[in-house]
C-alpha positions as a Python dict, from the first residue, in 0.01 Angstrom:
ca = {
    (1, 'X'): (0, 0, 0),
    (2, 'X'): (-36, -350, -206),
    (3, 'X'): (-349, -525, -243),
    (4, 'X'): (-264, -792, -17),
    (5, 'X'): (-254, -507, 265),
    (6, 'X'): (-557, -397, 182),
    (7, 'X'): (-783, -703, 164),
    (8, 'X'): (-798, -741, 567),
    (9, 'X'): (-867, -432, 614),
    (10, 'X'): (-1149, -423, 384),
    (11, 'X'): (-1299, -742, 509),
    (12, 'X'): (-1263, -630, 828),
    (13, 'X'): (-1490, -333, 754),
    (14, 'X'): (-1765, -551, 552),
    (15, 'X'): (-1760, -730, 844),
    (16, 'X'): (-1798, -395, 1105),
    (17, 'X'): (-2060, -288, 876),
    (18, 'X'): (-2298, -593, 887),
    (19, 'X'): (-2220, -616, 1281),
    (20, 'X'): (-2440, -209, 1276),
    (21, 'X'): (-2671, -341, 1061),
    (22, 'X'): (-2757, -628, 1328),
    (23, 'X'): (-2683, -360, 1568),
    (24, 'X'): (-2938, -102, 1423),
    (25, 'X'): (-3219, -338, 1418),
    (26, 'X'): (-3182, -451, 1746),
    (27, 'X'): (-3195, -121, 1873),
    (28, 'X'): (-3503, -35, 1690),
    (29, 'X'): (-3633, -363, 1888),
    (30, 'X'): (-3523, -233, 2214),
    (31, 'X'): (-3749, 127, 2155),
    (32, 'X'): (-3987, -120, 2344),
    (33, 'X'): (-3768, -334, 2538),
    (34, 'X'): (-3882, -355, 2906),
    (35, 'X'): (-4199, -192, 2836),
    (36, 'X'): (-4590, -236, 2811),
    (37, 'X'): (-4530, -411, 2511),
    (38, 'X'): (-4611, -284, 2095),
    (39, 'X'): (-4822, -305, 1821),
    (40, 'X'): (-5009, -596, 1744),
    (41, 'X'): (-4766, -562, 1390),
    (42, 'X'): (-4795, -459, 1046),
    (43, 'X'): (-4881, -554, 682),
    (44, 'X'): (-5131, -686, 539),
    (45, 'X'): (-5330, -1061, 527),
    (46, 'X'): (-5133, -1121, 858),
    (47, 'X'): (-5473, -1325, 993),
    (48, 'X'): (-5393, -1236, 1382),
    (49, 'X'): (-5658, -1102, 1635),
    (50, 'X'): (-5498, -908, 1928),
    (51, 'X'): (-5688, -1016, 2220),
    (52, 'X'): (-5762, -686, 2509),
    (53, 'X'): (-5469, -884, 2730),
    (54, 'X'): (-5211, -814, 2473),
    (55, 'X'): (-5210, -1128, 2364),
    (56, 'X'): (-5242, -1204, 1926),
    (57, 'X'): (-5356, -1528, 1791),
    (58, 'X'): (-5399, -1660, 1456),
    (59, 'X'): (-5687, -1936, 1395),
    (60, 'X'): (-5488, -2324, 1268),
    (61, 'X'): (-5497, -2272, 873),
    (62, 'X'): (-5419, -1938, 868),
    (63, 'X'): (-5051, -1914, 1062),
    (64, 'X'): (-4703, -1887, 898),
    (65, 'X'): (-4442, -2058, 906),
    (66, 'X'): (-4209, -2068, 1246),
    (67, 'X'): (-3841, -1944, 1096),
    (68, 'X'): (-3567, -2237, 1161),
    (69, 'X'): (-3401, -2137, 1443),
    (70, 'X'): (-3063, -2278, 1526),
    (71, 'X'): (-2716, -2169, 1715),
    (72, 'X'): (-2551, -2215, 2083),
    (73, 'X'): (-2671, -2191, 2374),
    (74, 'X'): (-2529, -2008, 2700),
    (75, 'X'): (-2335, -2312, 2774),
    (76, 'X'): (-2211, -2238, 2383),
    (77, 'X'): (-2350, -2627, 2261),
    (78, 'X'): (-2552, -2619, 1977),
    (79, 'X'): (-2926, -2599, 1978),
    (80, 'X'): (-3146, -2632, 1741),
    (81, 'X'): (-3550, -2604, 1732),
    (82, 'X'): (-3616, -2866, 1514),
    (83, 'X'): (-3512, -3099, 1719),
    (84, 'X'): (-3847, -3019, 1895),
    (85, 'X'): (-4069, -3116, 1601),
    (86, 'X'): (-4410, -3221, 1673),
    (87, 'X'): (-4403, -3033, 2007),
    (88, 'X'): (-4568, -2654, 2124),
    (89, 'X'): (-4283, -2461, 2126),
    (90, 'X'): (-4247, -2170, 2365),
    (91, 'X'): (-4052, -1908, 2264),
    (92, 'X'): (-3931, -1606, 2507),
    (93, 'X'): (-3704, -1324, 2450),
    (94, 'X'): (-3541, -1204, 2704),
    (95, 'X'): (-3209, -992, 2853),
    (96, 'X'): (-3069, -1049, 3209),
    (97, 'X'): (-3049, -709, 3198),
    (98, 'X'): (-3463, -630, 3156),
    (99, 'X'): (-3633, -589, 3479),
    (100, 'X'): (-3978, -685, 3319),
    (101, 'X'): (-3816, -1027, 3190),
    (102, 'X'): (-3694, -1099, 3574),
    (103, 'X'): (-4076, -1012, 3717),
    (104, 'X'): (-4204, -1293, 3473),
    (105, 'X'): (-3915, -1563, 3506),
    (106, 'X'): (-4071, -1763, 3751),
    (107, 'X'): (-4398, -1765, 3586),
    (108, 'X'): (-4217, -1883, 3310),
    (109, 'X'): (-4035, -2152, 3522),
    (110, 'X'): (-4398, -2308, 3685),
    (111, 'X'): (-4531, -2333, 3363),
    (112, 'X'): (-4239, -2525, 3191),
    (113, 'X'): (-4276, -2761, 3441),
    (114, 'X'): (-4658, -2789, 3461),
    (115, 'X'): (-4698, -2839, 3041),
    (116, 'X'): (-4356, -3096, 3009),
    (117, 'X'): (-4548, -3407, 2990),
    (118, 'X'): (-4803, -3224, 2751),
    (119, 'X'): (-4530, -3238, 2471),
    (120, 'X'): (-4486, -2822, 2537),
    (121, 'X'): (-4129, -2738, 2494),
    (122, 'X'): (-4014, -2398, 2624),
    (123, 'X'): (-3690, -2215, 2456),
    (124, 'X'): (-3534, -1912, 2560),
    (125, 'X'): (-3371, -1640, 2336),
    (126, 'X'): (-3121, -1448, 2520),
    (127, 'X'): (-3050, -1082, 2341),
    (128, 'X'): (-2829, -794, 2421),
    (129, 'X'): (-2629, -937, 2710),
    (130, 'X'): (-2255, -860, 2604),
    (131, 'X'): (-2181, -1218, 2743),
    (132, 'X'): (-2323, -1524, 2856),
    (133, 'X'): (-2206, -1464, 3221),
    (134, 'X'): (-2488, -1276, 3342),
    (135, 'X'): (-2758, -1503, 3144),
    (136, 'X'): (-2641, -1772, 3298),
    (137, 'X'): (-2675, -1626, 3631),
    (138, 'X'): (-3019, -1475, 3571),
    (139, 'X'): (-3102, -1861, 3464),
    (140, 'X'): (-2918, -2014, 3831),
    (141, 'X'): (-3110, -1770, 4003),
    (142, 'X'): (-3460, -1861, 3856),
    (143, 'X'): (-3360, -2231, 3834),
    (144, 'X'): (-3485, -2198, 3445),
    (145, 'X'): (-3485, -2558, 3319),
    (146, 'X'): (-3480, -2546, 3005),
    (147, 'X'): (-3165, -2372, 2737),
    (148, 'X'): (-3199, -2048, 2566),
    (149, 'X'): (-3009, -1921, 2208),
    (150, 'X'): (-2700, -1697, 2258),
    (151, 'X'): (-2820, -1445, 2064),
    (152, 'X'): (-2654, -1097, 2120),
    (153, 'X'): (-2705, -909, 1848),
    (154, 'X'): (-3044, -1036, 1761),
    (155, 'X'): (-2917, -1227, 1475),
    (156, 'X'): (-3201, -1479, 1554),
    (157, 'X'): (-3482, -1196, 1565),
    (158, 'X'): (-3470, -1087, 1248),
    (159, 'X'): (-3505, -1431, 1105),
    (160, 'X'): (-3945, -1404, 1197),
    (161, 'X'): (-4088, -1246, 869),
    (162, 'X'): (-4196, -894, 902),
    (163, 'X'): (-4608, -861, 905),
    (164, 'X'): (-4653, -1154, 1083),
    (165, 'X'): (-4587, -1227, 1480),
    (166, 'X'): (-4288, -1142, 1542),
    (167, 'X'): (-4129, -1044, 1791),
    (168, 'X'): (-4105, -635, 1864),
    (169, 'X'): (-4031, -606, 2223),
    (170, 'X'): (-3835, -777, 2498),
    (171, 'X'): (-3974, -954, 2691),
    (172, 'X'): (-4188, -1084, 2381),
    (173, 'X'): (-4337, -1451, 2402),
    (174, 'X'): (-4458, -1681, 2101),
    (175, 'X'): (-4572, -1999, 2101),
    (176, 'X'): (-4544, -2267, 1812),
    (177, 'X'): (-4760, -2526, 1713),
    (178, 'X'): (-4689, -2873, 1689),
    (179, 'X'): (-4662, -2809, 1278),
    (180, 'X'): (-4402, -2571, 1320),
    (181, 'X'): (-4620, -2260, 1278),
    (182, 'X'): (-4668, -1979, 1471),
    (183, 'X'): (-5008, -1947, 1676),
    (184, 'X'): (-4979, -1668, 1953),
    (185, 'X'): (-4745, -1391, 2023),
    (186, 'X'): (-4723, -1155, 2333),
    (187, 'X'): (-4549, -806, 2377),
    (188, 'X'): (-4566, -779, 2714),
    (189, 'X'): (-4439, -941, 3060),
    (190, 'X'): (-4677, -1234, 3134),
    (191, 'X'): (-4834, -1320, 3431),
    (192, 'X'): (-4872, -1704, 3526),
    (193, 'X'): (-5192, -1675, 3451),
    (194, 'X'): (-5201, -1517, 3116),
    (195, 'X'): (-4885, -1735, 3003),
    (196, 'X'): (-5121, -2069, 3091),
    (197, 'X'): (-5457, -1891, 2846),
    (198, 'X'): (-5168, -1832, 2591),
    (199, 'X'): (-5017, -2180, 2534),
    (200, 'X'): (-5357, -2351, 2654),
    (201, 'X'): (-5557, -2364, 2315),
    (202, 'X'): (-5221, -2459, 2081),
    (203, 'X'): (-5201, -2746, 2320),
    (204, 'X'): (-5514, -2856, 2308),
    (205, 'X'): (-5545, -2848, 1938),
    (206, 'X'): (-5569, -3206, 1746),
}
């Protein structure tokens, strides 16, 4: 066999082999997937208080950096968070497929709404739906207004630095201050109620 044979095949399986990497790491993320939530997360000087509702905040000073987050969304246009600079940013991860992430949809949907003219922007982050086809239909159904990454293989996930608030479950929530850093994360389904406490202080903050 010549070399020129051989090269597709070999990138080919570079490219298999990164694809279970992704794979492996999302899978670690779904141990807790659609359950009471995780740890409050690991290593050390991460600043965060986990609050008896599941909730962890970090006091304004003390919070790291936001990754940049950009791809498509389920209508495959591009999306980008910075384009919400100088906003709270509400993250969620969720699957179409996790029963916890439909209980807490509409209570995601209300509050959108309610905090819009706040300057609170809320972003999805669809993982491990093998297509957009049922995300999009678990987004007509809930009438979710506002877009969500593609994100399949949790490409996106693994971009939040390990030891701070990431995200380690799905559904997981984290909100964003308006300096791009990362104030409050949740492991756990949210209720209306505990959603509004979460995003609350980072939008009242000056």
């Amino acid at each position: 066999m010549s070399a020129a044979s051989r090269t597709p095949r070999t990138t080919a399986t570079k490219r298999r082999a990164a694809e279970l990497t992704v794979g492996a790491a999302v899978a670690a993320l779904a141990l807790t997937a659609c359950g009471s939530g995780g740890t409050s997360g690991g290593g050390n000087n991460t600043n965060f208080v986990s609050g008896s509702g599941g909730i962890a905040t970090v006091k304004k000073g003390e919070r790291h950096d936001a990754p940049a987050l950009w791809g498509k969304d389920l209508e495959g246009k591009k999306l980008d968070m910075s384009a919400y600079k100088g906003k709270v940013v509400v993250l969620n991860v969720w699957g179409s497929w996790c029963p916890p992430c439909r209980a807490e949809a509409p209570n995601f949907v209300k509050v959108a709404k309610d905090t819009e003219k706040q300057d609170v922007q809320f972003l999805g982050i669809n993982t491990r739906d093998p297509s957009t086809n049922p995300a999009q239909k678990f987004e007509e159904a809930y009438g979710v207004p506002y877009p969500s990454f593609y994100d399949p293989t949790g490409r996106l996930l693994l971009k939040f630095e390990k030891g701070t608030l990431n995200p380690q479950a799905i559904p997981s929530t984290i909100v964003v201050d308006r300096e791009g850093k990362i104030a409050a994360r949740s492991l756990k389904p949210l209720s209306e109620k505990a959603l509004r406490k979460m995003v609350a202080p980072v939008i009242a903050e000056k």
